[in-house]
N, C-alpha and C positions, 0 to 999 in steps of 0.2 A: 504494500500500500504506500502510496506515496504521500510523504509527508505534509503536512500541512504546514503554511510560511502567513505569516500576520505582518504586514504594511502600514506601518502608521507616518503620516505627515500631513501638513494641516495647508501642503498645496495639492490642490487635486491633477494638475496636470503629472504632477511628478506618480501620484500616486496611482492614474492610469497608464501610464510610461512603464511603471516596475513591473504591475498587474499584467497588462498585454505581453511583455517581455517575459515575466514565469512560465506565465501558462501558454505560449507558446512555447517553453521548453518542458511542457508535460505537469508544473507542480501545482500544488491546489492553493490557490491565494485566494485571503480576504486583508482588506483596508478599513484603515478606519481614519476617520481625518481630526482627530485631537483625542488626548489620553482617557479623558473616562470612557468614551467611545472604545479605544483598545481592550482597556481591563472591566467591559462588561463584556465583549466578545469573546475575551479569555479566558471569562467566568463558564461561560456555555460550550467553549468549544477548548480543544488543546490544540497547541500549535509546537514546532518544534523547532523553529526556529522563527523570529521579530528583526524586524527592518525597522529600526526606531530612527526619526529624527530627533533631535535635543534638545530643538524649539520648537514645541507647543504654543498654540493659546493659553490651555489652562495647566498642566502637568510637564517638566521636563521627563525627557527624553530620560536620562537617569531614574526618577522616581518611578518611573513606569518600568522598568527593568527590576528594577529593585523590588517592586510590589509582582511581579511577574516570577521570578525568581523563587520568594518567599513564598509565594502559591503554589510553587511547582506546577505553573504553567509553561512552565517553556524551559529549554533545552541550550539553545543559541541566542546570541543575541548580535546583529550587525548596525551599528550607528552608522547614519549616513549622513555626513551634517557636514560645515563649513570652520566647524571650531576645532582645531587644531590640539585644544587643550583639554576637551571632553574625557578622555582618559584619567586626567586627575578629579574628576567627580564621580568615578564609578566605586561604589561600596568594594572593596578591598577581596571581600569573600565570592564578588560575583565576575570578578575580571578576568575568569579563566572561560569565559562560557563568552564572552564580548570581544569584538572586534572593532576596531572606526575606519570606516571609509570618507577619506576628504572630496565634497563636493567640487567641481561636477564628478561623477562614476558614470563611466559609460556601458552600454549593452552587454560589448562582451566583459567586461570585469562585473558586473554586479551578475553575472550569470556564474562564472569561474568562479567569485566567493561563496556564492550560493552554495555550490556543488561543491566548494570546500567543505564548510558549516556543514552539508547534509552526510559528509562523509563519514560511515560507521567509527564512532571513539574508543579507544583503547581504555579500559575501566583501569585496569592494571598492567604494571609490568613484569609478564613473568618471570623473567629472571633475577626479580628483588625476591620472589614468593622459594626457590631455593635457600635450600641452607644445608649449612656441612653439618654435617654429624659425630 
């Protein structure tokens, strides 16, 4: 089954740009165009990966991840924004699951991140799980 990807930004051109760009590559997207908008759709639905921008109307971009996270709604997280410095706002415990892409991202790169993110994760490493005897 193919994963499910959540779109949040609060321009809509951008947000039919990702949308049309996914699911012509097969994946299952829904958008939402400002943050409570997101975290009542991720109340209903699970996703496994989030296309967050950072600027919101009402929610950053961060607190939505954060509250996404803590729900164990989500899986991934790709910021897609223009702030450079976004990475020092991300809650500490959640930054291994987050990525930032600096606006503009074109076609082919927000496709190849994608298909990074979606990529099966290694839970462990098993050669730390060895041990001598």
């Amino acid at each position: 089954m193919t994963p499910r990807i959540l779109i949040v930004d609060d321009d809509e051109d951008i947000l039919e740009l990702y949308k049309l760009i996914l699911e012509d590559e097969g994946y299952r997207v829904d958008t939402a165009k400002c943050g409570r908008e997101a975290l009542e759709k991720a109340l209903k639905e699970s996703y496994y990966l989030a296309l967050l921008d950072f600027v919101l109307p009402d929610i950053k971009g961060t607190d939505i991840a954060t509250e996404l996270c803590i729900k164990q709604k989500i899986t991934k997280i790709l910021f897609i924004t223009g702030y450079s410095h976004i990475f020092d706002f991300i809650d500490p415990i959640y930054k291994k699951k987050c990525k930032v892409l600096l606006k503009p991202v074109s076609g082919e790169t927000l496709v190849e991140e994608v298909r990074v993110a979606l990529e099966p994760v290694m839970l462990f490493d098993v050669p730390e799980l060895v041990t001598t005897i």
